[in-house]
BAKOL-562448 format. One record per atom (N, C-alpha, C): z, y, x negated; residue in three letters; atom name; residue number from 1. Coordinates in steps of 0.05 Angstrom, whole numbers. Example, Ala and Ser with C-alpha at 12.3 -4.5 7.8 and 13.67 -1.06 7.14 Angstrom:
BEGIN
+--------+--------+--------+-----+----+-----+
|      w |      v |      u |  aa | at |   i |
+--------+--------+--------+-----+----+-----+
|    156 |   -114 |   -264 | Ala |  N |   1 |
|    156 |    -90 |   -246 | Ala | CA |   1 |
|    156 |    -66 |   -264 | Ala |  C |   1 |
|    142 |    -45 |   -257 | Ser |  N |   2 |
|    143 |    -21 |   -273 | Ser | CA |   2 |
|    157 |      1 |   -258 | Ser |  C |   2 |
+--------+--------+--------+-----+----+-----+
***
This chain:
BEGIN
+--------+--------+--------+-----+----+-----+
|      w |      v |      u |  aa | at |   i |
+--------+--------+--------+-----+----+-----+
|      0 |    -24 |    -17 | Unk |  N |   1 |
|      0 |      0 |      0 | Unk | CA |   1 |
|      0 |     25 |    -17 | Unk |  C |   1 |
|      9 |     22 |    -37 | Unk |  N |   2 |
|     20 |     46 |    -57 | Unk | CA |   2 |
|     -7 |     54 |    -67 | Unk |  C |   2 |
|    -29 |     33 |    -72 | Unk |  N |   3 |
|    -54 |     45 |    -91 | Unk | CA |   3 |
|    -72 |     45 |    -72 | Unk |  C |   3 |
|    -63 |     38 |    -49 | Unk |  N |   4 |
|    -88 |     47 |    -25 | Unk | CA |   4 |
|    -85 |     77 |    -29 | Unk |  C |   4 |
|    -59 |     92 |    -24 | Unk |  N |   5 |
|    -49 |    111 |    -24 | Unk | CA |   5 |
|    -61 |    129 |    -38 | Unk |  C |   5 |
|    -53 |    118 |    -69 | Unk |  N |   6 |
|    -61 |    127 |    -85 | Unk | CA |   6 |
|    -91 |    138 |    -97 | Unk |  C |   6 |
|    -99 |    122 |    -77 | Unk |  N |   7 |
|   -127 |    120 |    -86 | Unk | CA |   7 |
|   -142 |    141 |    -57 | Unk |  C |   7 |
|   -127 |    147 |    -39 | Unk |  N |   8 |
|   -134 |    168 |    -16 | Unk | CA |   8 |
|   -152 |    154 |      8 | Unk |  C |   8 |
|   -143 |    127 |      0 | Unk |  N |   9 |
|   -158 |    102 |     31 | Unk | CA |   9 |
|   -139 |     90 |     39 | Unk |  C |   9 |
|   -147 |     70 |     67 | Unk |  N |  10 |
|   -136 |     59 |     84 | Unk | CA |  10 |
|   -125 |     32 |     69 | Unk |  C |  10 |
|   -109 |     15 |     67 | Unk |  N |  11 |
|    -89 |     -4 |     61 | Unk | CA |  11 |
|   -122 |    -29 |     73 | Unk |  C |  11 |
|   -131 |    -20 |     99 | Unk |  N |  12 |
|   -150 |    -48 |    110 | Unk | CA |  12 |
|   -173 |    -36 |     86 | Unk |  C |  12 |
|   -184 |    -17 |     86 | Unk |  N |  13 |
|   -212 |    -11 |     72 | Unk | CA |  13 |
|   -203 |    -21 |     37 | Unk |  C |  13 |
|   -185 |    -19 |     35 | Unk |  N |  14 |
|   -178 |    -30 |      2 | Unk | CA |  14 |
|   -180 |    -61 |    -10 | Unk |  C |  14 |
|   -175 |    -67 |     24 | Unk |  N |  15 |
|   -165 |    -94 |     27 | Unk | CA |  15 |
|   -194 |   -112 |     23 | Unk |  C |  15 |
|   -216 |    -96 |     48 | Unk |  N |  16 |
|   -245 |    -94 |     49 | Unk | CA |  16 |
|   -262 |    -98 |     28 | Unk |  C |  16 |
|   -254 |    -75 |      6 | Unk |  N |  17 |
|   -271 |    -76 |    -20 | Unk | CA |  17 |
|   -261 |    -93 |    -41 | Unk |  C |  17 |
|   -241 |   -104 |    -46 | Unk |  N |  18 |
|   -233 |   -127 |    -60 | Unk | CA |  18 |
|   -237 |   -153 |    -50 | Unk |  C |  18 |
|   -242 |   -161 |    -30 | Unk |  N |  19 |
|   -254 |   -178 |    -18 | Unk | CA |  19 |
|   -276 |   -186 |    -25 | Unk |  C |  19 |
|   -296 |   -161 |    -14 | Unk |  N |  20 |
|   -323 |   -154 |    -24 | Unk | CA |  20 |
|   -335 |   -160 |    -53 | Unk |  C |  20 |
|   -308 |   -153 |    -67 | Unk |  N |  21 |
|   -307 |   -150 |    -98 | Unk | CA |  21 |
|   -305 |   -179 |   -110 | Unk |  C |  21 |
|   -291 |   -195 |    -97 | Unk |  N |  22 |
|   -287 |   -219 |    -98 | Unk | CA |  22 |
|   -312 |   -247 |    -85 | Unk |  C |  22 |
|   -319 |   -242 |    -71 | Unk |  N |  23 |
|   -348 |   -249 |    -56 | Unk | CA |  23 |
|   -374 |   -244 |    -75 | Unk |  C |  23 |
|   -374 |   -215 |    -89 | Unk |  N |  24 |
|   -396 |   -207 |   -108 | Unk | CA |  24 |
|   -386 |   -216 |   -137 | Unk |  C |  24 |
|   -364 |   -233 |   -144 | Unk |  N |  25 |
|   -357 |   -253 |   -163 | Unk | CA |  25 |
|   -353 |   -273 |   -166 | Unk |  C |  25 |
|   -365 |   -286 |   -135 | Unk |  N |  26 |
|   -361 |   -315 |   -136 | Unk | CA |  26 |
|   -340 |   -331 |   -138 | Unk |  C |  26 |
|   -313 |   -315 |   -125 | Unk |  N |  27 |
|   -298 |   -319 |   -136 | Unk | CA |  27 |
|   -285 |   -329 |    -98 | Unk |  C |  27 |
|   -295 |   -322 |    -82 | Unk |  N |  28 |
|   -286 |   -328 |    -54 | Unk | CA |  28 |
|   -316 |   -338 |    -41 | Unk |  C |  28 |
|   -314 |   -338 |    -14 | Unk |  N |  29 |
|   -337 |   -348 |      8 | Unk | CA |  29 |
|   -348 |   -316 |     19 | Unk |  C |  29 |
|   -364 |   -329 |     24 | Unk |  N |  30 |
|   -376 |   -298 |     37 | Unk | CA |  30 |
|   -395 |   -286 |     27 | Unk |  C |  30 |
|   -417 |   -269 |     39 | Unk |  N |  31 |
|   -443 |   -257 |     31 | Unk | CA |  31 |
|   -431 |   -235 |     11 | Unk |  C |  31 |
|   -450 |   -241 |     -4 | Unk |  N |  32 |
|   -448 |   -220 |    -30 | Unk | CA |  32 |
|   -457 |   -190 |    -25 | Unk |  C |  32 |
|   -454 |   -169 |    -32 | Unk |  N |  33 |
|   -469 |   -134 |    -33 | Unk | CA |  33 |
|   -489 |   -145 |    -23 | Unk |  C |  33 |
|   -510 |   -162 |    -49 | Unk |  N |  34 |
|   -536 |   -162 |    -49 | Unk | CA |  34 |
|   -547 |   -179 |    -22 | Unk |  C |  34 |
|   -538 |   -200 |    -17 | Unk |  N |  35 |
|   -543 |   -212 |      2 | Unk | CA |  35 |
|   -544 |   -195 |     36 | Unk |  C |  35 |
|   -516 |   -183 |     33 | Unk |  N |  36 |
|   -510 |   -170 |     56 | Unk | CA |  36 |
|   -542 |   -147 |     61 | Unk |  C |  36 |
|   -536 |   -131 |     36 | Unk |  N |  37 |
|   -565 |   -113 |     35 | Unk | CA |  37 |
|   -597 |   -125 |     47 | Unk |  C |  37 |
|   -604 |   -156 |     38 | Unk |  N |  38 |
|   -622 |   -159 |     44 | Unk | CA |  38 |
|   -625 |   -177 |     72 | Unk |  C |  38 |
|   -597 |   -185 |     86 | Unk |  N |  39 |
|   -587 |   -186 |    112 | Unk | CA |  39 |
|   -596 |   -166 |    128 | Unk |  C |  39 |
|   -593 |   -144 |    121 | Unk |  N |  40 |
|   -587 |   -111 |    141 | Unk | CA |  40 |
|   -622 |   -105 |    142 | Unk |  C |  40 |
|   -642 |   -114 |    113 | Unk |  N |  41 |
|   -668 |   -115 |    105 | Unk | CA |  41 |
|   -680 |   -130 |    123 | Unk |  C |  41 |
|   -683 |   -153 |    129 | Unk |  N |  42 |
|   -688 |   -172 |    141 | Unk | CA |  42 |
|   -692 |   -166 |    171 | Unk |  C |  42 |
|   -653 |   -166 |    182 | Unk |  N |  43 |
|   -656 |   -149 |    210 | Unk | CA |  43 |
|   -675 |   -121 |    216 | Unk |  C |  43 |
|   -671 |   -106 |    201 | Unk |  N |  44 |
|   -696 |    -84 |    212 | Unk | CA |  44 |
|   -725 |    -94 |    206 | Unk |  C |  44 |
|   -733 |   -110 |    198 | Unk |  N |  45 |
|   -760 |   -115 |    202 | Unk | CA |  45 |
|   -765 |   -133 |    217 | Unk |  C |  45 |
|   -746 |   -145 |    223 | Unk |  N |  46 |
|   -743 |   -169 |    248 | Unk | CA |  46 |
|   -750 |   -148 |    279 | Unk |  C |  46 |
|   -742 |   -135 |    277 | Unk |  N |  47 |
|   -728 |   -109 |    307 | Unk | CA |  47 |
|   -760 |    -91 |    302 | Unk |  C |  47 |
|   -770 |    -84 |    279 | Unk |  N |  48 |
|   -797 |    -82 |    274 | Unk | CA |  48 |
|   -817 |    -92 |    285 | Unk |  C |  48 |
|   -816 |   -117 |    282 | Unk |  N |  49 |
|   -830 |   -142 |    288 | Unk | CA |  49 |
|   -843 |   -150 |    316 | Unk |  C |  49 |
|   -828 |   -150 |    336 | Unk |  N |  50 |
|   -821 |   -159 |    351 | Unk | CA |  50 |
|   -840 |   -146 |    373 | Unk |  C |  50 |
|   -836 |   -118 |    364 | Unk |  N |  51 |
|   -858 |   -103 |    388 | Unk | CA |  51 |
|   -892 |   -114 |    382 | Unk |  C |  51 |
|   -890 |   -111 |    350 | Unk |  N |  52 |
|   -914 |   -116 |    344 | Unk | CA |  52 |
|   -930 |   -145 |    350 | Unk |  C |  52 |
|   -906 |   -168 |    361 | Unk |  N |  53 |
|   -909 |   -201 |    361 | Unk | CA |  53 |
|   -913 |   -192 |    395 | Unk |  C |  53 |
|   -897 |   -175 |    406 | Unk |  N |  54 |
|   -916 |   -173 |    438 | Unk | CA |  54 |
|   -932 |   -157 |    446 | Unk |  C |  54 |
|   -941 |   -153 |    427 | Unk |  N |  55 |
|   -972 |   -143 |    428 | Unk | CA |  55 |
|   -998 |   -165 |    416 | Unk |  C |  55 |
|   -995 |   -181 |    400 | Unk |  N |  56 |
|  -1003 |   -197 |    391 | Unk | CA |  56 |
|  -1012 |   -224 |    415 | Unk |  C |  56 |
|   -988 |   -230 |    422 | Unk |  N |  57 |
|   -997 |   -243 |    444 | Unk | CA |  57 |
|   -999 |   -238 |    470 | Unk |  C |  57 |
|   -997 |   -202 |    483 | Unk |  N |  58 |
|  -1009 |   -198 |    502 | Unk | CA |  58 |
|  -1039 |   -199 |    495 | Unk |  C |  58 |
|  -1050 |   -202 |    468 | Unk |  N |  59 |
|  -1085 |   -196 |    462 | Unk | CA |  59 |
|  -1088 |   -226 |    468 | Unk |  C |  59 |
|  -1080 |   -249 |    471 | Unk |  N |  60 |
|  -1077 |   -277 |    471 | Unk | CA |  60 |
|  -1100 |   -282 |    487 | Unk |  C |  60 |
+--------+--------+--------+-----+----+-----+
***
């Protein structure tokens, strides 16, 4: 609590990036920065996609 403090963040968001920090070291379970990034990549071209795939097969 003291270096959440210290550090001018929340006790959960501290808790968050060491986690994170721990995940991007292989050191726990869980999607890495990079993974997560090309997760978030993925979804918007998916949500992209989609108009353009019903258009595709309204030309059917």
């Amino acid at each position: 609590m003291a270096l959440a403090k210290s550090l001018g963040i929340s006790q959960s968001c501290l808790s968050s990036r060491v986690r994170q920090a721990e995940a991007d070291e292989g050191r726990t379970n869980g999607l890495t920065s990079s993974e997560k990034k090309e997760l978030v990549e993925l979804r918007r071209k998916t949500k992209q996609m989609e108009p353009e795939n019903e258009i595709l097969r309204r030309l059917r």
